[in-house]
C-alpha positions as CSV (number, residue, x, y, z in Angstrom):
1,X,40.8,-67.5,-2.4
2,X,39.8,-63.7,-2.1
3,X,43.0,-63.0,0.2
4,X,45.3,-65.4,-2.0
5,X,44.4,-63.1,-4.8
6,X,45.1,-60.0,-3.0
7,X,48.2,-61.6,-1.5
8,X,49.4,-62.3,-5.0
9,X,48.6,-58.5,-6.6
10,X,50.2,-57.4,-3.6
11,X,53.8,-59.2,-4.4
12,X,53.9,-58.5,-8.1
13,X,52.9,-54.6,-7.5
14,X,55.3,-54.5,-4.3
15,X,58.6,-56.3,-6.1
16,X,58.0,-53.9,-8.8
17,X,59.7,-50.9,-6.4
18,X,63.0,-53.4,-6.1
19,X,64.9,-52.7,-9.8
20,X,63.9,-49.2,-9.1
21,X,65.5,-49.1,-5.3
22,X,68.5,-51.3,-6.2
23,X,69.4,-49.5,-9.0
24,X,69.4,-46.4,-7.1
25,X,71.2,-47.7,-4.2
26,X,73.9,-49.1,-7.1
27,X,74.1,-45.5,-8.5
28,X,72.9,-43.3,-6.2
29,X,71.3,-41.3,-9.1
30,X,68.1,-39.7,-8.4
31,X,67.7,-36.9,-10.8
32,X,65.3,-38.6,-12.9
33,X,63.2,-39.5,-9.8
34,X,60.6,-36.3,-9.3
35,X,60.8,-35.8,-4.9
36,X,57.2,-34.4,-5.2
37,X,56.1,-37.4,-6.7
38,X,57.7,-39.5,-4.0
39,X,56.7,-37.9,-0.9
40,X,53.0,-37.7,-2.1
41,X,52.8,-41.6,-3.2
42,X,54.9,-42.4,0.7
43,X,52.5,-40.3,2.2
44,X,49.9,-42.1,0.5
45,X,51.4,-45.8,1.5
46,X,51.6,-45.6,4.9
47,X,47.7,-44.3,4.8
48,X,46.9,-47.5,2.6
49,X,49.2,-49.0,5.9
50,X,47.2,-47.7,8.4
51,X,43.8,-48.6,6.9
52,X,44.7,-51.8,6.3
53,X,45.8,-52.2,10.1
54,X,42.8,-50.6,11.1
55,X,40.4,-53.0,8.8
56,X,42.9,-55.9,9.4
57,X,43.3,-56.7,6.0
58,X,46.5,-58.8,5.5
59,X,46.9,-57.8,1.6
60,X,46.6,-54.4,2.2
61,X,49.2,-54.7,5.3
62,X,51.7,-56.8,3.5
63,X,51.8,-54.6,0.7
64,X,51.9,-51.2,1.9
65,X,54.4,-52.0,4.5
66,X,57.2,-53.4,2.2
67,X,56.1,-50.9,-0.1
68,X,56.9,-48.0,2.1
69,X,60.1,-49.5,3.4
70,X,61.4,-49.8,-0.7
71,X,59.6,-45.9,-2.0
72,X,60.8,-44.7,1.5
73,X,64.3,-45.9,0.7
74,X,64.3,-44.3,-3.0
75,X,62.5,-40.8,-1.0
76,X,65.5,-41.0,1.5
77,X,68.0,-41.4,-1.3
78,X,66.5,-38.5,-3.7
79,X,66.6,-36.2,-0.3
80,X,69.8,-37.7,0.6
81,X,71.5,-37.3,-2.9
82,X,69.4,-35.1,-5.1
């Protein structure tokens, strides 16, 4: 029941990141999208990533691994474009 939970705060704070990517991969407008902010929370997903691979914790995995692919995306796009 503990992971279930986890597993569900996981997908609804995850699929929030996909308006924000697809409407920047629609536009590719990034200049209200702050780069500092973006490479400090990335940097800070993939070490949520890693300590969740490192404690095996499925929630944490799940989450910070899509979550890095869709902020990575929007960090690639604002270097990319902005």
């Amino acid at each position: 029941m503990i992971t279930a939970l986890g597993l569900l705060a996981a997908l609804l704070t995850t699929a929030a990141f996909l308006p924000q990517v697809l409407h920047t991969l629609a536009t590719r407008d990034t200049r209200g999208i702050s780069l500092r902010m973006y490479v400090m929370f990335v940097a800070g997903v993939l070490l949520w990533l890693i300590y969740g691979l490192l404690t095996r914790d499925l929630p944490l995995i799940v989450a910070n691994a899509v979550t890095l692919v869709l902020a990575g995306t929007i960090l690639y796009l604002k270097l990319r474009h902005g």
